[in-house]
Biopython code that builds the backbone (N, CA, C, O; Angstrom):
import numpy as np
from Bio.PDB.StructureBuilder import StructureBuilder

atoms = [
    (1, "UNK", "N", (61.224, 83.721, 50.009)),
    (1, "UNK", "CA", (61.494, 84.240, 51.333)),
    (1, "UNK", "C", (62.471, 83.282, 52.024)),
    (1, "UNK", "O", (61.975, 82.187, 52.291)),
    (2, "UNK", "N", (63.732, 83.455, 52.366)),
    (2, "UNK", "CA", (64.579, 83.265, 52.807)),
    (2, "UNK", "C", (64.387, 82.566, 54.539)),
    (2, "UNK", "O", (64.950, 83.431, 55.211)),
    (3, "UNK", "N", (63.999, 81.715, 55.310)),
    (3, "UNK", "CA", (63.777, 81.019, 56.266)),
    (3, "UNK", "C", (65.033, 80.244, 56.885)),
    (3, "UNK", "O", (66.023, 79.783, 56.317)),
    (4, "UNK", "N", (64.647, 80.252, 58.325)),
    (4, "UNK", "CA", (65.212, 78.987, 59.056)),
    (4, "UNK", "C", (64.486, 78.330, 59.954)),
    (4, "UNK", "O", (63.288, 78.536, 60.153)),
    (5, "UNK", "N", (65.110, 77.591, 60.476)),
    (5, "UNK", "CA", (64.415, 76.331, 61.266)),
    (5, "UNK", "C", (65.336, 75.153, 62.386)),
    (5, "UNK", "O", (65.600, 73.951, 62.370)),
    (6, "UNK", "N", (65.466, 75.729, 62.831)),
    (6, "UNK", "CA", (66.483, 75.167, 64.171)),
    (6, "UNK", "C", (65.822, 73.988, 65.001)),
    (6, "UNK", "O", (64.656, 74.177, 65.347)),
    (7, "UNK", "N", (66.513, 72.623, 65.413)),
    (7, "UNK", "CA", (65.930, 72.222, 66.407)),
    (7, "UNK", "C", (66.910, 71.802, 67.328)),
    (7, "UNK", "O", (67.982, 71.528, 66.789)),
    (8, "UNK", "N", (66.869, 71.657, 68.648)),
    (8, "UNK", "CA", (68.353, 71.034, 69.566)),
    (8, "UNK", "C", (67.389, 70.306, 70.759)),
    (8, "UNK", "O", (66.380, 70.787, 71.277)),
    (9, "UNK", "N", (68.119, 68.793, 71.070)),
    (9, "UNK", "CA", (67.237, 67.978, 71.932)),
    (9, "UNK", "C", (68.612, 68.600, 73.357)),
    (9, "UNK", "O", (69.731, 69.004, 73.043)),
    (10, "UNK", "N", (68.243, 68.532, 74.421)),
    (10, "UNK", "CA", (68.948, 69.508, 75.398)),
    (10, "UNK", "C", (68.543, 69.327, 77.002)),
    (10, "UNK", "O", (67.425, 69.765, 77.271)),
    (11, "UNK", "N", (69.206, 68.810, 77.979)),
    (11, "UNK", "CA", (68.593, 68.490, 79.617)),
    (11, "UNK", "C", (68.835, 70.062, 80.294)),
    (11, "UNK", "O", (69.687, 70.910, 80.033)),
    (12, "UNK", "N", (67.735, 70.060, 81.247)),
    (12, "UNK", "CA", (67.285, 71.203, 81.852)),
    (12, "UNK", "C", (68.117, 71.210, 83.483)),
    (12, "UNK", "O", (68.875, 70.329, 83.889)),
    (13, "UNK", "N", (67.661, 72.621, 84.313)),
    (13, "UNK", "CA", (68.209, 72.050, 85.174)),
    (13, "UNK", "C", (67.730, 70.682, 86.280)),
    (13, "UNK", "O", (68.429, 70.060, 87.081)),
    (14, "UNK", "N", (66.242, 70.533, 85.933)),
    (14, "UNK", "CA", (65.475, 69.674, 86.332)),
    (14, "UNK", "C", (65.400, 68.288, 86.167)),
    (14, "UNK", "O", (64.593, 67.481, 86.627)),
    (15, "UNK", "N", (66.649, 68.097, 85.226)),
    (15, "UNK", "CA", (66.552, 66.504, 84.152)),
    (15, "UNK", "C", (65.991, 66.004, 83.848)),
    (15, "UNK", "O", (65.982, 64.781, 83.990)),
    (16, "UNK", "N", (64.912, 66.900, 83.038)),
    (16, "UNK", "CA", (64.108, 67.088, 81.912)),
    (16, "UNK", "C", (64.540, 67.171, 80.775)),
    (16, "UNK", "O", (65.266, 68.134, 80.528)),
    (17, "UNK", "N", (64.144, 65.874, 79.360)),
    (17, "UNK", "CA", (64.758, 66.241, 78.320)),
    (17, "UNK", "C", (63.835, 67.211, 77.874)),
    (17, "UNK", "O", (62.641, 67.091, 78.150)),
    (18, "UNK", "N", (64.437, 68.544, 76.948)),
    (18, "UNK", "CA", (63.681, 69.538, 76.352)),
    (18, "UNK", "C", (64.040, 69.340, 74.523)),
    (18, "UNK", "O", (65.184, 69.424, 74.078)),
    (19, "UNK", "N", (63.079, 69.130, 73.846)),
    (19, "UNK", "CA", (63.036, 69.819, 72.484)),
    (19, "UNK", "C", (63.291, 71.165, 72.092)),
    (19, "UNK", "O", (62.194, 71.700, 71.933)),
    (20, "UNK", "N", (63.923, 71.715, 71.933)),
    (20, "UNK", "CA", (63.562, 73.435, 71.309)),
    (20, "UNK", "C", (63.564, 73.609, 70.350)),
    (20, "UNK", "O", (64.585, 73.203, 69.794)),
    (21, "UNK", "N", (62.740, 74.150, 69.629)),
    (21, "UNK", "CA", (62.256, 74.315, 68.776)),
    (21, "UNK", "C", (62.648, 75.947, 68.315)),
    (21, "UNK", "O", (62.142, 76.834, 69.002)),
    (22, "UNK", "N", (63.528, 76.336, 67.180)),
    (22, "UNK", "CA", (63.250, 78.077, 66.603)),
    (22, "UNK", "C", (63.253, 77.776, 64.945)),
    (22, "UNK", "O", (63.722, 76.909, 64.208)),
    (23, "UNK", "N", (62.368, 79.133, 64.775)),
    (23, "UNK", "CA", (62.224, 79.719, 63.479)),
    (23, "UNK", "C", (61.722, 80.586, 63.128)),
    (23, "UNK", "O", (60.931, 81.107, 63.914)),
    (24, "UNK", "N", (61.936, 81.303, 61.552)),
    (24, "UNK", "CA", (61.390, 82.513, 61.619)),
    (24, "UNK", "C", (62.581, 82.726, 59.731)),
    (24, "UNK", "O", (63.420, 82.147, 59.041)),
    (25, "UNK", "N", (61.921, 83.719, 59.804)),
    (25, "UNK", "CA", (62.559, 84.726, 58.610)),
    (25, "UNK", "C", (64.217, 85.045, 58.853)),
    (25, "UNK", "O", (64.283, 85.495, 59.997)),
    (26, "UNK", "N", (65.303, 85.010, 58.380)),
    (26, "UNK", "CA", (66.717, 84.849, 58.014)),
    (26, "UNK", "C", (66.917, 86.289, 58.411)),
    (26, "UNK", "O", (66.331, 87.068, 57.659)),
    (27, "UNK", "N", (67.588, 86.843, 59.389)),
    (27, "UNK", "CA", (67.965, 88.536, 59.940)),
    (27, "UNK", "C", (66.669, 88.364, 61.184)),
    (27, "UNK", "O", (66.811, 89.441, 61.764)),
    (28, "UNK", "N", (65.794, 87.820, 61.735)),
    (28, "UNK", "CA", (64.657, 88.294, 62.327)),
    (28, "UNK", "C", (64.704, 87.493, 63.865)),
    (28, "UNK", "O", (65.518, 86.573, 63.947)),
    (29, "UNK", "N", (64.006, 87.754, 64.878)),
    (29, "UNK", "CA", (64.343, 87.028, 66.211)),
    (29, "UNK", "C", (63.466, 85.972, 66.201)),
    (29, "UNK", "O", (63.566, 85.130, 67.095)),
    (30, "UNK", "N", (62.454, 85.841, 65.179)),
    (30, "UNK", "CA", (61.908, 85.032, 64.862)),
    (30, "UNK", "C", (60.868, 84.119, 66.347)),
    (30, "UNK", "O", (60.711, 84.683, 67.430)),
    (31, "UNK", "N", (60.546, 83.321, 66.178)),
    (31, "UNK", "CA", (59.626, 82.280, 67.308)),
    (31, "UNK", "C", (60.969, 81.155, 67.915)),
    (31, "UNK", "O", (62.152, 80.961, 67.638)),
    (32, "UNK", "N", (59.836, 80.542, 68.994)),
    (32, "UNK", "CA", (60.555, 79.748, 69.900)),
    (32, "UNK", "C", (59.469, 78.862, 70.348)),
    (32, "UNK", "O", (58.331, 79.331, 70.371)),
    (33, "UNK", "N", (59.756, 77.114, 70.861)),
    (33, "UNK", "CA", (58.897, 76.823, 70.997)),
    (33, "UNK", "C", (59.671, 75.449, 72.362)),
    (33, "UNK", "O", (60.828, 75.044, 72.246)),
    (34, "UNK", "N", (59.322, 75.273, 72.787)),
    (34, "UNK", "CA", (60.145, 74.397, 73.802)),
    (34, "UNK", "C", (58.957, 73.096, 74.357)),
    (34, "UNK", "O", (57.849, 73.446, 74.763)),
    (35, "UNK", "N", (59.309, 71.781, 74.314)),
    (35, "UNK", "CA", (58.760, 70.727, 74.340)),
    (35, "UNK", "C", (59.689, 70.037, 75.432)),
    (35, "UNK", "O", (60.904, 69.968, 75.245)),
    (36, "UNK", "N", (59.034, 69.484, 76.677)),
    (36, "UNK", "CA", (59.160, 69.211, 78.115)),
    (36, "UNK", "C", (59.087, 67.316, 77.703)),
    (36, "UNK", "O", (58.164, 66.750, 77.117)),
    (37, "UNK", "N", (60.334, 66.702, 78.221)),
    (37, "UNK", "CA", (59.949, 64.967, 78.222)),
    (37, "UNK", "C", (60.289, 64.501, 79.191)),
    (37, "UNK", "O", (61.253, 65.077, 79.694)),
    (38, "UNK", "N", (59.819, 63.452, 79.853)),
    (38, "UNK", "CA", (60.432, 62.601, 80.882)),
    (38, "UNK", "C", (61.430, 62.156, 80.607)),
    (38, "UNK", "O", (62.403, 62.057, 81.354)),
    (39, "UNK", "N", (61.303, 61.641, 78.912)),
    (39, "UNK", "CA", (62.569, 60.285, 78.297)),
    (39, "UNK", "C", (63.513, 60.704, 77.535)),
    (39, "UNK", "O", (63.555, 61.802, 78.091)),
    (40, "UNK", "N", (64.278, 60.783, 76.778)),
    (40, "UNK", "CA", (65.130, 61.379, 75.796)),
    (40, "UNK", "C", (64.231, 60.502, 74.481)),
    (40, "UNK", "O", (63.896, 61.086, 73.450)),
    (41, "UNK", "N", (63.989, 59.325, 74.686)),
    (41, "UNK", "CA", (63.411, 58.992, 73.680)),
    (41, "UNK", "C", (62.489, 59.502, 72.417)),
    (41, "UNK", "O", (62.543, 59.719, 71.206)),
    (42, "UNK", "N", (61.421, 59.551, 73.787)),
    (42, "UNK", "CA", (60.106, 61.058, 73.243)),
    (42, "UNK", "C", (60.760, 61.946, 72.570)),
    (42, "UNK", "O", (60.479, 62.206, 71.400)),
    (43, "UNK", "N", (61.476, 62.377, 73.065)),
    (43, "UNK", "CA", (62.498, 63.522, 72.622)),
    (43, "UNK", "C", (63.039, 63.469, 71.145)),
    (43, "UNK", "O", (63.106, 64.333, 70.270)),
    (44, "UNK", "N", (63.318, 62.442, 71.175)),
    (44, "UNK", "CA", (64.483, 61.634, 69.569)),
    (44, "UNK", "C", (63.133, 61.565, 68.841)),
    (44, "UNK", "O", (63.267, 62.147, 67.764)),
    (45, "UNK", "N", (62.125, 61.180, 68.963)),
    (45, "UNK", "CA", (61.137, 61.083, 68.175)),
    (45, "UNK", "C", (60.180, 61.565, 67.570)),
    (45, "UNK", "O", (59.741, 61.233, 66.469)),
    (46, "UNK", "N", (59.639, 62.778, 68.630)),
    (46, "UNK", "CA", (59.801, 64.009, 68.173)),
    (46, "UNK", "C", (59.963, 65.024, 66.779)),
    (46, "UNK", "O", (59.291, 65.633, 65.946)),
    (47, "UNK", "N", (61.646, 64.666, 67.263)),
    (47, "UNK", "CA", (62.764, 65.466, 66.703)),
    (47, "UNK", "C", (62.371, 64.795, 65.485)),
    (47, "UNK", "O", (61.739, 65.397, 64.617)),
    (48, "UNK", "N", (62.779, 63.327, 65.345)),
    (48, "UNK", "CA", (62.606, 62.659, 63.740)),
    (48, "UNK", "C", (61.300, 62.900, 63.341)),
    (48, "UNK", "O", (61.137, 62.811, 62.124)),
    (49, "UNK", "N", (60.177, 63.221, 64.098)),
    (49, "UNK", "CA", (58.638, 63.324, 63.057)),
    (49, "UNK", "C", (58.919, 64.666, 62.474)),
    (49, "UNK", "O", (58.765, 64.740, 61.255)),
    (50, "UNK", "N", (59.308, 65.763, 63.116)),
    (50, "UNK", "CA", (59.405, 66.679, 62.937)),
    (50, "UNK", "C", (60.340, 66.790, 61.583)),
    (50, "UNK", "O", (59.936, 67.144, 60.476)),
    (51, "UNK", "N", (61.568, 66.437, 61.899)),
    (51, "UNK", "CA", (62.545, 66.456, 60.673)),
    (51, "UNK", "C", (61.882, 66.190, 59.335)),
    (51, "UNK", "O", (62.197, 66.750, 58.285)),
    (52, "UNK", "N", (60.948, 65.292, 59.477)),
    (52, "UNK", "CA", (60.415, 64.538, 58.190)),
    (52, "UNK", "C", (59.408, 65.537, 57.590)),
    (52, "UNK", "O", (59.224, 65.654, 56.379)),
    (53, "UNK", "N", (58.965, 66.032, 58.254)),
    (53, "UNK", "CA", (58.295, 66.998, 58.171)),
    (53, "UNK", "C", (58.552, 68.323, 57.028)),
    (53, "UNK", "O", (58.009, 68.700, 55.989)),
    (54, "UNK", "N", (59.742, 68.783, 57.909)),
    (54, "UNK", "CA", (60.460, 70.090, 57.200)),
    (54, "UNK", "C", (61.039, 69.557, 56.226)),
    (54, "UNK", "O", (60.884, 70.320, 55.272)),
    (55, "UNK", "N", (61.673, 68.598, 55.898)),
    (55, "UNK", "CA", (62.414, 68.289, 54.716)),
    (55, "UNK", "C", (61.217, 67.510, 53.772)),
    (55, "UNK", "O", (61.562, 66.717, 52.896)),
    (56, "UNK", "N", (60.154, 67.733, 53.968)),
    (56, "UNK", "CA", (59.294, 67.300, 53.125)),
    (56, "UNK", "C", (58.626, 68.919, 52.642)),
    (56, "UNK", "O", (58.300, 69.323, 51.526)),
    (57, "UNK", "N", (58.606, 69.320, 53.432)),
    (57, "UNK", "CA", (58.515, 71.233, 52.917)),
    (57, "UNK", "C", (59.519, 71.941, 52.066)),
    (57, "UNK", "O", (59.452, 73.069, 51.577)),
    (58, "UNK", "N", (60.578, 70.933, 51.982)),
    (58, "UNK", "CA", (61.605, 71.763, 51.047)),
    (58, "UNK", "C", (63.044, 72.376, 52.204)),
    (58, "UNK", "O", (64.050, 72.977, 51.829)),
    (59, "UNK", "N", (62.745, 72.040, 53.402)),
    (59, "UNK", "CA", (64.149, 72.670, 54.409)),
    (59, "UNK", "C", (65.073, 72.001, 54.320)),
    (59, "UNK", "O", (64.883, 70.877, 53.855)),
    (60, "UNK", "N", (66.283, 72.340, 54.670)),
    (60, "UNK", "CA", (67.535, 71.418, 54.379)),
    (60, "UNK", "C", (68.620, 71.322, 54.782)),
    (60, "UNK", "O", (69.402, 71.618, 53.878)),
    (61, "UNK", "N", (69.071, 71.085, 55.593)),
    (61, "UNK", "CA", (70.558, 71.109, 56.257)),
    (61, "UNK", "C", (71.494, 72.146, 55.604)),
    (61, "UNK", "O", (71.742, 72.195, 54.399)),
    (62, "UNK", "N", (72.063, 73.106, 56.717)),
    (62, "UNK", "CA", (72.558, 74.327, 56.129)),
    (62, "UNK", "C", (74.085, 73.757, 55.905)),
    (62, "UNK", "O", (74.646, 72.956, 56.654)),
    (63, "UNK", "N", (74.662, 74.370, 54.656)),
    (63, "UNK", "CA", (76.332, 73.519, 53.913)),
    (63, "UNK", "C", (77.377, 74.505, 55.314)),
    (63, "UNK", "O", (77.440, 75.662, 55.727)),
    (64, "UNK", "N", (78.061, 73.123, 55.623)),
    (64, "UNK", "CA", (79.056, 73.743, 56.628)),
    (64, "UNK", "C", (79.788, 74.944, 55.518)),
    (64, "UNK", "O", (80.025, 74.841, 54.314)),
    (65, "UNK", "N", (80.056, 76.266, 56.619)),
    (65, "UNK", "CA", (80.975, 77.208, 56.127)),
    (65, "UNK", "C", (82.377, 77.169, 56.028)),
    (65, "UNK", "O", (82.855, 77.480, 57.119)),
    (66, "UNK", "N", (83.529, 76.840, 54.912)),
    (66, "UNK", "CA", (84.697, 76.439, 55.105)),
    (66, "UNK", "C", (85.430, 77.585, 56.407)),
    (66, "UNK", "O", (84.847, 78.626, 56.713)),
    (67, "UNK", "N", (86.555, 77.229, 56.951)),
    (67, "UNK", "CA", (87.220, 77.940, 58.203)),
    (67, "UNK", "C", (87.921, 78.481, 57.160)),
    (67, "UNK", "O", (88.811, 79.304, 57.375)),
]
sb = StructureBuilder()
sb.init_structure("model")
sb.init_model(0)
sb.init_chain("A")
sb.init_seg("    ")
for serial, (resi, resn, name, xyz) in enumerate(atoms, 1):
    if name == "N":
        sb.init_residue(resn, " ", resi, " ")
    sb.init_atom(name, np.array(xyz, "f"), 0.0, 1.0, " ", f" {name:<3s}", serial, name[0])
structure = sb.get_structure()
């Protein structure tokens, strides 16, 4: 089954760092998940537990598409 898995660290209008979190099945609108920080730090760290995570599941950085 064909998957993705998106993440983007991102300030709100509140200057709030946000995590967002998407995924789901490849063609599908799939889930969403959004994580609220005071710090960007939290944020970066997060992001890296997480990363370690999925690429320990087998996910993998998608190959840039030539122009």
């Amino acid at each position: 089954m064909a998957r993705y898995y998106t993440m983007s660290i991102e300030a709100n209008l509140f200057g709030d760092v946000c995590l967002l979190r998407k995924w789901g099945r490849i063609g599908t609108t799939g889930q969403s998940m959004v994580h609220h920080f005071g710090r960007e730090e939290e944020a970066v760290q997060l992001f890296l537990d997480l990363l370690r995570q999925k690429r320990k599941r087998g996910y993998r950085p998608r190959a840039l598409m030539p122009r």
